[in-house]
N, C-alpha and C positions, 0 to 999 in steps of 0.2 A: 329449114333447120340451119340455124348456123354452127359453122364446123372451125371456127378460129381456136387456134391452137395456142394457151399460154405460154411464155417463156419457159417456164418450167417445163411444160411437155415436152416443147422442143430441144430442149437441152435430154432432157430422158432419152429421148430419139436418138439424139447425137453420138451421147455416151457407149452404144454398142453398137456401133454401124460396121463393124469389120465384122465379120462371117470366116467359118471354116473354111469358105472356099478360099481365102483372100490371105496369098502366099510371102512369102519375106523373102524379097529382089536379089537376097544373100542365098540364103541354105535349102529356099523352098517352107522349111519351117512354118507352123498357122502365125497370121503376122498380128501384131497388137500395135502396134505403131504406123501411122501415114503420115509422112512430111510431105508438103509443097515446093518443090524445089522449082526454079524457072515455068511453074506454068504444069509441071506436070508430078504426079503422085509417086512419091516412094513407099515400098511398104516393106517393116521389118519387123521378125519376131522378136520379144522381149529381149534376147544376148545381143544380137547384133542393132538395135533400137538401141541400147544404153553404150553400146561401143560406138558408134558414128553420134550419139548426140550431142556434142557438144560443138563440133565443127558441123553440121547440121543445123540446131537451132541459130547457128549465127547467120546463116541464107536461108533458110525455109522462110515461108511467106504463111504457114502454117502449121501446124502440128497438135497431132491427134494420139493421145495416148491411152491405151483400154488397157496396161497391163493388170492393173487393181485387180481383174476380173481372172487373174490366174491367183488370186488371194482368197478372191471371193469363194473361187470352186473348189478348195479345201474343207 
């Protein structure tokens, strides 16, 4: 059986990769944001994600943002 995954899946996948367990490097706080900074992960919740990104997205090598999903669970 082949198990190749479409672009679309994979993006599906991608879209909620942060979990409960996965903290904001600030407050503790559940975090909706990971940036790449030098090689290593940062993670922030939604307040302090929007307060650091702007000087963030200019050196992140990446970034991940799930906060939609605190829109969605309204």
């Amino acid at each position: 059986m082949n198990t190749l995954s479409t672009p679309t899946e994979q993006r599906t996948v991608l879209e909620h990769r942060l979990t409960a367990m996965d903290r904001c490097d600030s407050c503790g706080a559940q975090a909706y944001i990971a940036a790449e900074v030098n090689g290593s992960e940062l993670l922030f919740c939604a307040h302090h994600g929007r307060k650091y990104e702007e000087k963030l997205r200019a050196i992140a090598t990446a970034w991940h943002d799930e906060t939609a999903r605190l829109v969605d669970a309204v």
